[in-house]
N, C-alpha and C positions, 0 to 999 in steps of 0.2 A: 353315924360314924363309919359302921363296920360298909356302907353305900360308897363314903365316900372313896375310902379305902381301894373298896372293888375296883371304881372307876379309874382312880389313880394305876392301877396295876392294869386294867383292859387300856389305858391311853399308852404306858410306858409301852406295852408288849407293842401294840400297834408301831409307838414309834418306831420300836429296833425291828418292825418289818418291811416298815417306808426304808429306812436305815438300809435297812440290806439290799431292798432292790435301787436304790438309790446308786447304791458301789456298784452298780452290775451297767450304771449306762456312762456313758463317756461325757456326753453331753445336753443338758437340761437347758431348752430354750423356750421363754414365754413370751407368745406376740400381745404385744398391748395396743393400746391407742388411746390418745385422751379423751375421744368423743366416737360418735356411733359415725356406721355411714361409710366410712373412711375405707373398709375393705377389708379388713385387719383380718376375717375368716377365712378370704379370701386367700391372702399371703401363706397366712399360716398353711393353709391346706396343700397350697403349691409348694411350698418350701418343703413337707412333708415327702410328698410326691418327687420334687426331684429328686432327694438326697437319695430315696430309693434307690430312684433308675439309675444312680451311680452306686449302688451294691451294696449302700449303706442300711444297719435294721435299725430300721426307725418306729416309734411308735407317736401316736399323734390324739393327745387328749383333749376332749373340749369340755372345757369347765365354764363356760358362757350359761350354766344351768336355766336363765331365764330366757333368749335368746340363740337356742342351739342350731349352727346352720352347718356342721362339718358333715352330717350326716346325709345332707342333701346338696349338697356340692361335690360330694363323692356317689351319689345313686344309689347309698343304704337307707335312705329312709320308709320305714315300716318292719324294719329287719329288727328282731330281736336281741340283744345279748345273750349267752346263752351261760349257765353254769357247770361246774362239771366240779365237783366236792364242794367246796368251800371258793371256790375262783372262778372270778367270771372272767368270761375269755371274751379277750376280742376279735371284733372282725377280722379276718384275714386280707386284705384290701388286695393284697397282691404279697407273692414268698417276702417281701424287704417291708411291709409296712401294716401294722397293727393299728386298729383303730378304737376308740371310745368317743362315747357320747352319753351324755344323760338319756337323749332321745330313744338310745335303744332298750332301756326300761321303762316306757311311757305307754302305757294300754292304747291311747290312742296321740299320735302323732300330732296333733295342734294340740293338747291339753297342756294351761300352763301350769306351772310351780309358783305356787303362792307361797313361795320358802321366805322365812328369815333368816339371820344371818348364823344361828349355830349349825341350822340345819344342812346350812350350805357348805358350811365347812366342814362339816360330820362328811357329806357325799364328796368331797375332794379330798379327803385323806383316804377315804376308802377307795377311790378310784387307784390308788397309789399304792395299798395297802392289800388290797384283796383282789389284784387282777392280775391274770397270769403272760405279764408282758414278754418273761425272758430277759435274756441278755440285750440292750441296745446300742446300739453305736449314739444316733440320737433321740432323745427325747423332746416333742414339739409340743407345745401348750398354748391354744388358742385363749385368753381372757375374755371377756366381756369389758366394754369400755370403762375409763375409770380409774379410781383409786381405794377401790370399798374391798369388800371382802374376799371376792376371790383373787386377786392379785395382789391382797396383803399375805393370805393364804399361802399361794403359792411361793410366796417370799418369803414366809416367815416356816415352809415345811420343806419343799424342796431346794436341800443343799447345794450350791455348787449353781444355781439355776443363774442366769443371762438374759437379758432383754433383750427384743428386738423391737421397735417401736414404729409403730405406721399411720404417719399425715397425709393428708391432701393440701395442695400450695396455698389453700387459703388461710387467710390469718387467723379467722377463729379456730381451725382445726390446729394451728399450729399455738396458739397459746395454752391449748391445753396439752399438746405434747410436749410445752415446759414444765406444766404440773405430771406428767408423766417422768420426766427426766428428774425433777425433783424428787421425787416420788422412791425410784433407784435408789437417788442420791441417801435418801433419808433411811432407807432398809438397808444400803450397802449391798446395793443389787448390780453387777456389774451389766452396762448397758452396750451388748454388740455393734452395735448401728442403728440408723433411721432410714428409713424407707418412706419415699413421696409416692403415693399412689393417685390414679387419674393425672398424671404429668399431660398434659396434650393428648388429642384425639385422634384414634384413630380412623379412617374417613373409610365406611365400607365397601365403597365403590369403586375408588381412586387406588386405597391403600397408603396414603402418601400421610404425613403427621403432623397435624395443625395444633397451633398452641391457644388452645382457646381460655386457656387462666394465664394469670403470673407465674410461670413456674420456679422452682428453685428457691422456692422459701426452706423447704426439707433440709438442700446443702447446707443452705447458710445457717440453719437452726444446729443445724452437725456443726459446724465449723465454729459456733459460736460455744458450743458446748465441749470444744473440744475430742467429739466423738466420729468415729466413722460414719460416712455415707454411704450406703449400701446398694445405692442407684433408684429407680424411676420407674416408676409403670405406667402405660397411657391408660386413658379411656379408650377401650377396645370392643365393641359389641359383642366380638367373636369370646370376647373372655364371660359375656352374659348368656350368651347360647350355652356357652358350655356348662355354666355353672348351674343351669334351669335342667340339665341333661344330665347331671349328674358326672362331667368328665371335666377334667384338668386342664391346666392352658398348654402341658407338652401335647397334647391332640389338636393344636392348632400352627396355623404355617404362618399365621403373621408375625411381626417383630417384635409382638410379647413375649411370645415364647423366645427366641433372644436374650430380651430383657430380665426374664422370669431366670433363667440358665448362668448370664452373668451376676443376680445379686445371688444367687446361690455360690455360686465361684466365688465372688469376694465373702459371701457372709464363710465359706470353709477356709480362704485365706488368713481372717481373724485366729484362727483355730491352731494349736500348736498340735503337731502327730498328725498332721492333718491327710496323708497323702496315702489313700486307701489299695490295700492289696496292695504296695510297693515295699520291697524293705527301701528303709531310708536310712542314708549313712547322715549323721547332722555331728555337729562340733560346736559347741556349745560356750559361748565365753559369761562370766561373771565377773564382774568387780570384788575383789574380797580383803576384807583388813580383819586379821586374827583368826582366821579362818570361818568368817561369814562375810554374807553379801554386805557391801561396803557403799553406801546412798551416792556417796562421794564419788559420781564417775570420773570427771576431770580430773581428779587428783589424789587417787584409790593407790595403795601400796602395790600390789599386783592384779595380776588376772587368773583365776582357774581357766583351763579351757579341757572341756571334758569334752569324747569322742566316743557317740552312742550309733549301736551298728544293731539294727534289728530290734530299735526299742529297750538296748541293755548297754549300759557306760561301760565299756570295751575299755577306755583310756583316761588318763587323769595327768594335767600337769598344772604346776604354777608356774607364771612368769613375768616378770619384771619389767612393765611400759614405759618406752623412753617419755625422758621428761615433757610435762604437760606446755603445751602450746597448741593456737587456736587449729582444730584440724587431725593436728598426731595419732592420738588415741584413736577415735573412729578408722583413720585408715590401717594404724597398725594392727587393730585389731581383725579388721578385713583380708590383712597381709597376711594372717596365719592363717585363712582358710578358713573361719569361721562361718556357721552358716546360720546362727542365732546367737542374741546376748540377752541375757534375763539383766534390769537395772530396778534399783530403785525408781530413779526418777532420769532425763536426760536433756539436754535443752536441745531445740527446736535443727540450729547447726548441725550437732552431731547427728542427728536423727535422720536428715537430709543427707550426709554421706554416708552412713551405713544403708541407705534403704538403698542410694543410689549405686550403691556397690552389693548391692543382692542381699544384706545381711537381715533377719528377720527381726526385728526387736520387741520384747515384751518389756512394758515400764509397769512399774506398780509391783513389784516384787519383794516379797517381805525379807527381813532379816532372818537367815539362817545358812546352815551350809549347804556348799553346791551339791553335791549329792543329792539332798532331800531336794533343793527346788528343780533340780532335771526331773525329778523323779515326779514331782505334781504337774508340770510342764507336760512330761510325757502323756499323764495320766489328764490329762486336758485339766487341771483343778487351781492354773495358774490364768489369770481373763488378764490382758490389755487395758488397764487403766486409760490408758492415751497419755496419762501423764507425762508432763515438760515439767521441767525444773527451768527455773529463771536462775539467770549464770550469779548474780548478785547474791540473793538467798541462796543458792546452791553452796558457792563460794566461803559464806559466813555462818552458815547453820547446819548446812549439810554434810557432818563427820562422821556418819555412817553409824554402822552396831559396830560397839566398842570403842567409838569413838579413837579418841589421839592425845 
């Protein structure tokens, strides 16, 4: 008894020390894939690497415990981790980027882990728990293909965490990045986007870009999922030189590195606070009936429209949207200047004028008041559902918190 006790009190403390360093990063993102093969180290390791080079501190864990490759796509493999009290420190990759790997406590670099699965999870909470990352802007977490333990792990311990999910256009690769998407679905993991990797070749001779699969299964599986598409990457030799040399694809001049720089743009445009070293003046609208958000967009009693100047709600008003017609709301709400709306939910019309009028939109936003949800918005802890509301059910079921 008095064992079990123990362990129950070394698990709580542990928690509330994931806990704390948890609150200290902005954003927790885990690359998955339904099947091996696909790149997904690959991605993740570049997305690590750009967000850097744009000033952001990122750290970049790889929890692939049986299959570790982040160690040698970056050129620390054989490099130890090293401790210093009780905390193991990471690599320093460069001043913006911290790194982990199993590999770096392996006596010898090919030895494998004949781990099961508590064991596995015991060394992913410890990675979390007992390493002196710092403060993060973001955090990147490479998976192991699948839906098994470490990405249940990672879902079921890191708060706040995000998917990014990475196919190749072929159909087997992409029926399992439905059991991936499913997978989200079933943990309430919110899913950033999909990424098609090997999209067409790159020709090392020529440079020029042949399509030597179906490409654009990726899109359509976004689109079918209602999720963002976070773009393409080819088959690029240049991207396997480097990866054999331990260096990144920004060390390369062909149109990956391009490619690799715009799904970084778009994956930080998912991102709310997003726009680093800037102050950003933003205006903020909500839907609200009784003073919370109100599900109801088309036919919400008023609007909050708060105005946040350096990350802090400077201004607060309520105000009264002329009567609901197809169209109104979205532009009037654009007419005030707004520069984001948090919604419950919104149908597909109004979504296409606020975007095409610059407005930022987050759907999937719980009930409560504006304050608090600027305030997780800001604090990145609100994700884009994708969520549409169909105008029918909106209209007949959709009466918000506190209803009418």
């Amino acid at each position: 008894m008095s064992c079990s006790t123990n362990s129950d009190h070394e698990l709580e403390a542990q928690n509330q020390i994931i806990n704390h360093f948890l609150q200290q990063v902005k954003y927790k993102i885990v690359v998955m894939s339904g099947k091996g093969g696909v790149g997904k180290s690959t991605v993740a390791t570049n997305l690590a690497v750009f967000l850097s080079n744009q000033g952001y501190q990122v750290g970049l864990l790889d929890v692939d415990v049986h299959g570790p490759s982040i160690s040698g796509l970056l050129g620390l493999t054989g490099l130890r981790l090293n401790t210093i009290g009780n905390k193991i420190q990471p690599y320093p990759y460069d001043e913006n980027l911290k790194v982990v790997s199993i590999q770096g406590l392996l006596d010898q670099p090919d030895a494998p882990l004949i781990w099961r699965g508590p064991v596995k999870i015991g060394i992913i909470r410890q990675f979390l728990s007992d390493v002196n990352w710092g403060t993060l802007d973001f955090l990147i977490i490479d998976s192991p293909p699948g839906t098994g333990d470490e990405p249940l792990t990672v879902a079921q311990t890191v708060t706040g965490c995000q998917a990014v999910i990475v196919t190749t256009p072929q159909e087997i690769a992409l029926a399992d990045v439905r059991k991936s998407i499913h997978f989200c679905q079933t943990v309430k993991m919110p899913i950033l986007g999909i990424i098609e990797n090997m999209s067409g070749f790159v020709c090392p001779t020529c440079g020029n870009m042949h399509e030597i699969f179906k490409s654009g299964g990726g899109k359509k599986t976004a689109a079918d999922y209602n999720l963002t598409f976070l773009g393409q990457l080819p088959i690029d030799p240049g991207v396997v030189t480097a990866g054999d040399a331990g260096q990144s694809i920004d060390t390369l001049t062909s149109h990956t590195k391009e490619k690799m720089q715009h799904i970084v743009d778009q994956l930080i445009h998912q991102l709310p606070n997003k726009q680093k070293g800037v102050d950003k003046t933003m205006k903020i609208a909500i839907p609200v009936v009784q003073g919370k958000l109100c599900t109801h967009f088309g036919h919400c009693e008023q609007f909050a429209i708060l105005t946040v100047d350096d990350g802090k709600i400077v201004e607060q008003e309520t105000l009264t949207p002329p009567p609901h017609a197809p169209g109104v709301i979205p532009n009037w709400v654009a007419d005030q200047g707004c520069t984001d709306i948090l919604v419950g939910g919104m149908g597909e019309a109004a979504q296409a004028i606020l975007q095409e009028r610059g407005v930022q939109i987050l759907c999937g936003a719980p009930c409560d008041a504006p304050e608090n949800l600027v305030d997780l918005y800001l604090q990145g802890k609100l994700v884009n559902s994708g969520n549409t509301c169909d105008h029918e059910q909106h209209d007949h079921h959709g009466h918000g918190c506190g209803g009418h």
